[in-house]
BALOBA-1460 file (C-alpha; in Angstrom, 3 decimals):
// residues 120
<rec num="1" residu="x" x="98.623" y="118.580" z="104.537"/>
<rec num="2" residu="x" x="96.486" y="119.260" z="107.739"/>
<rec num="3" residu="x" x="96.853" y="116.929" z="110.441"/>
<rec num="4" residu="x" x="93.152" y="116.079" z="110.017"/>
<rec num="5" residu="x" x="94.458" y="114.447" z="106.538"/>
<rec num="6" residu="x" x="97.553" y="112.628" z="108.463"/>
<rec num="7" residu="x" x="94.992" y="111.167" z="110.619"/>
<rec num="8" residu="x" x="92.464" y="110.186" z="108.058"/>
<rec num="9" residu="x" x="95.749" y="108.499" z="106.178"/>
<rec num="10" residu="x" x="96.777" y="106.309" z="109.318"/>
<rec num="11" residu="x" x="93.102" y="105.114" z="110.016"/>
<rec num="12" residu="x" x="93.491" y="104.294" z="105.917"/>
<rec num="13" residu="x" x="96.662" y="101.850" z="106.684"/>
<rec num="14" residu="x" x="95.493" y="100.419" z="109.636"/>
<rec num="15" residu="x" x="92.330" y="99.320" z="108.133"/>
<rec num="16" residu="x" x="94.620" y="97.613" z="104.880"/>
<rec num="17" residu="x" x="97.699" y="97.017" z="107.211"/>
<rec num="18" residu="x" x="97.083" y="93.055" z="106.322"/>
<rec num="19" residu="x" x="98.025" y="93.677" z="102.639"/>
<rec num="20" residu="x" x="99.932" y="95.044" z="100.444"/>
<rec num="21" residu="x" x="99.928" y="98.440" z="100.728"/>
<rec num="22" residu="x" x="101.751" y="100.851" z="97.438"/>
<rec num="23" residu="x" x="102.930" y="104.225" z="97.619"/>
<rec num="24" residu="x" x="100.656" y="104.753" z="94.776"/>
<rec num="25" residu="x" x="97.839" y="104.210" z="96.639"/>
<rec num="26" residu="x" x="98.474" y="106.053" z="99.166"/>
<rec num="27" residu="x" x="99.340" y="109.227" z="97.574"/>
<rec num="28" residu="x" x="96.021" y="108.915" z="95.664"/>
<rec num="29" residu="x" x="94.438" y="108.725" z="98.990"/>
<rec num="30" residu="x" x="95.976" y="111.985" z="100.000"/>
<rec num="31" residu="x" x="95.879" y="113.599" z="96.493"/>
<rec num="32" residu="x" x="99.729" y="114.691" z="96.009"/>
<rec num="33" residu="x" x="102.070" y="113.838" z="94.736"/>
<rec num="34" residu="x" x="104.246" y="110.909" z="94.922"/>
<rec num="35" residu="x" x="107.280" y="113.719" z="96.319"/>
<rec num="36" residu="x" x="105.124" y="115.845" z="98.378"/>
<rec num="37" residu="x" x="103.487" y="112.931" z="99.966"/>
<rec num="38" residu="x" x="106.142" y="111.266" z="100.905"/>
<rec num="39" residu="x" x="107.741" y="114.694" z="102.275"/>
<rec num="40" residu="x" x="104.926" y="115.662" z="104.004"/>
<rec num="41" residu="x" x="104.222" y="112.248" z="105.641"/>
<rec num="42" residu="x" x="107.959" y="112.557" z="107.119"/>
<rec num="43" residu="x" x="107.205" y="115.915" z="108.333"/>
<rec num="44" residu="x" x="104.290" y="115.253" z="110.293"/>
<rec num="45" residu="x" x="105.159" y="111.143" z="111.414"/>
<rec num="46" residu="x" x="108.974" y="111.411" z="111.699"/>
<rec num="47" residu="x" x="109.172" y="108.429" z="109.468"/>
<rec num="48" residu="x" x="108.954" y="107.834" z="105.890"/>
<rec num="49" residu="x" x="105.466" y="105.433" z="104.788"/>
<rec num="50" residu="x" x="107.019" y="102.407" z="104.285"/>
<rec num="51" residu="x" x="108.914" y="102.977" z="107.699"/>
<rec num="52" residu="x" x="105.205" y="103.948" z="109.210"/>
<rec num="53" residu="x" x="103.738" y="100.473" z="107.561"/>
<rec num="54" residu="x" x="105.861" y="98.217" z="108.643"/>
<rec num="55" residu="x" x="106.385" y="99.829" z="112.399"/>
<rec num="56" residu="x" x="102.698" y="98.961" z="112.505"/>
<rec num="57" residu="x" x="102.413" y="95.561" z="111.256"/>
<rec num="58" residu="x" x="105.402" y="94.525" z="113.991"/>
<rec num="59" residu="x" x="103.604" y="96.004" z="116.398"/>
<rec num="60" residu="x" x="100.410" y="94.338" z="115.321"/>
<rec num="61" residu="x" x="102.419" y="91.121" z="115.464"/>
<rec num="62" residu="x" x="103.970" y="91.848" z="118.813"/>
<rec num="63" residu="x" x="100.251" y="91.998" z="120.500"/>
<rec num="64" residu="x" x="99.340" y="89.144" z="118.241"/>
<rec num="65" residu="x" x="102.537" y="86.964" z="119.459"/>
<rec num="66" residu="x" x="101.753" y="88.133" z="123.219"/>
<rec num="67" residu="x" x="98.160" y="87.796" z="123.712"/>
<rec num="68" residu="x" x="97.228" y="84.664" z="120.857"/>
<rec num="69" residu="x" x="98.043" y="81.140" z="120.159"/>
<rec num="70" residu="x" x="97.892" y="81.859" z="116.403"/>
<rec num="71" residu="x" x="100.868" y="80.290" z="114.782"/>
<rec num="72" residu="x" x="103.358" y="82.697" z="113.490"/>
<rec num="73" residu="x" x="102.751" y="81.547" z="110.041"/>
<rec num="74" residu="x" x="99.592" y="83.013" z="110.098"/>
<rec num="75" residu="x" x="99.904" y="86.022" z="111.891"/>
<rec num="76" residu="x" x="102.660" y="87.264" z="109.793"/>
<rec num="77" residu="x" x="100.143" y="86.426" z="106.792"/>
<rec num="78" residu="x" x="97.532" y="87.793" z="108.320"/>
<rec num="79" residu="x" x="99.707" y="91.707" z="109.155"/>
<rec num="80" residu="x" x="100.933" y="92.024" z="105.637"/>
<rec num="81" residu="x" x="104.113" y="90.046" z="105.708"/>
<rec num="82" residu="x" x="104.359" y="87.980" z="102.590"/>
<rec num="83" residu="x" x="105.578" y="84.937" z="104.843"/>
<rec num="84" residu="x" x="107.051" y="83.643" z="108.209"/>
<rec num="85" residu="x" x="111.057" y="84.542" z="106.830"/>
<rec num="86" residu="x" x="110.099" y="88.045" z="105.854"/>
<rec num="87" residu="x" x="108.474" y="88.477" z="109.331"/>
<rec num="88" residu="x" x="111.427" y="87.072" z="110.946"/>
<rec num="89" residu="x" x="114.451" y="89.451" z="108.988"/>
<rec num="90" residu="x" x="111.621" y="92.316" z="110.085"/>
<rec num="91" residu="x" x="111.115" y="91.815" z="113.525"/>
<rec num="92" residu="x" x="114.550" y="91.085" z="114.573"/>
<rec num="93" residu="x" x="116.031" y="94.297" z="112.469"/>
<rec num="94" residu="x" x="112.951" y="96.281" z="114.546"/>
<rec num="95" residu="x" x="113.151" y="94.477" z="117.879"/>
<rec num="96" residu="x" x="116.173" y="92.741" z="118.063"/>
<rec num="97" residu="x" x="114.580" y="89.154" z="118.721"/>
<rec num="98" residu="x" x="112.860" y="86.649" z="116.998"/>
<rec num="99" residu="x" x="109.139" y="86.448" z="116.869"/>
<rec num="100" residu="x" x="109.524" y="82.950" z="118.660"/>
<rec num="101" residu="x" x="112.043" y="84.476" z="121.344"/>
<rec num="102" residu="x" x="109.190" y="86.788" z="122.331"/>
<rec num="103" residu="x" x="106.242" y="84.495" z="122.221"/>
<rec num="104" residu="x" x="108.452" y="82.627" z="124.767"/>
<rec num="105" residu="x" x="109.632" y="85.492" z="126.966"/>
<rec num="106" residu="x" x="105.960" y="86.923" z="127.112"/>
<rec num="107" residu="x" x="104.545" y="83.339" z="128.365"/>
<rec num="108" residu="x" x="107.615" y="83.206" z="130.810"/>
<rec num="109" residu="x" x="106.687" y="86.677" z="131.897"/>
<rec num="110" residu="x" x="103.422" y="85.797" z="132.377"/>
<rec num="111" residu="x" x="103.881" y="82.928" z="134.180"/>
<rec num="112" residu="x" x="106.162" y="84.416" z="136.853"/>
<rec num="113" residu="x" x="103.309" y="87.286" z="137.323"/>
<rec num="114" residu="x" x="101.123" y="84.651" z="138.417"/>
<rec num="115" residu="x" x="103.455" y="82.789" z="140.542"/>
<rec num="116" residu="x" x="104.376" y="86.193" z="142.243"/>
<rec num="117" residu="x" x="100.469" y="86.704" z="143.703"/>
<rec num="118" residu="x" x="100.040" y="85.857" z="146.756"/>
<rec num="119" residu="x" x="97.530" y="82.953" z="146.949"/>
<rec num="120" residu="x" x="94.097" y="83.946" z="148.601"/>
């Protein structure tokens, strides 16, 4: 598959990265096979699709968590996470903290940034 594909097929997820997303679509999206696809995809990502999809809905949650007051609730809704728990088991296997735990660091973070400027 040329890499033009690859990157036609990642602009594809991101755009339905808020629901659910089957292997079944996706190979008809590429037009192979479910065993080629998911070969191929490997080959040129390094990580399997369902590895791929949910790399990128933690990391749309991470940004989400670190820049907006949207409850968890709903962010995990709103990147493809069929609730709060299944975000949760995610994010800690992929980060090793809770959604909540970073919220919390990234406001503590921010707040020492802004302690640390000088005052003008």
């Amino acid at each position: 598959m040329p890499a033009r594909r690859i990157a036609e097929l990642r602009d594809y997820i991101h755009v339905i990265l808020s629901r659910r997303i089957t292997l079944d679509e996706l190979t008809k999206v590429a037009g192979v096979s479910t065993f080629h696809f998911n070969r191929i995809f490997k080959a040129a990502t390094g990580e399997t699709p369902y590895q791929y999809v949910l790399r990128q809905r933690v990391e749309r949650v991470r940004d989400a968590l670190l820049h907006t007051d949207t409850s968890i609730a709903d962010i995990a809704l709103s990147s493809g996470f069929a609730d709060q728990s299944h975000l949760t088991r995610s994010f800690r296997r992929a980060l090793g903290l809770t959604p909540r735990t970073l919220r919390a660091q990234g406001r503590l973070g921010l707040a020492r940034r802004r302690a640390s400027r000088p005052s003008q």
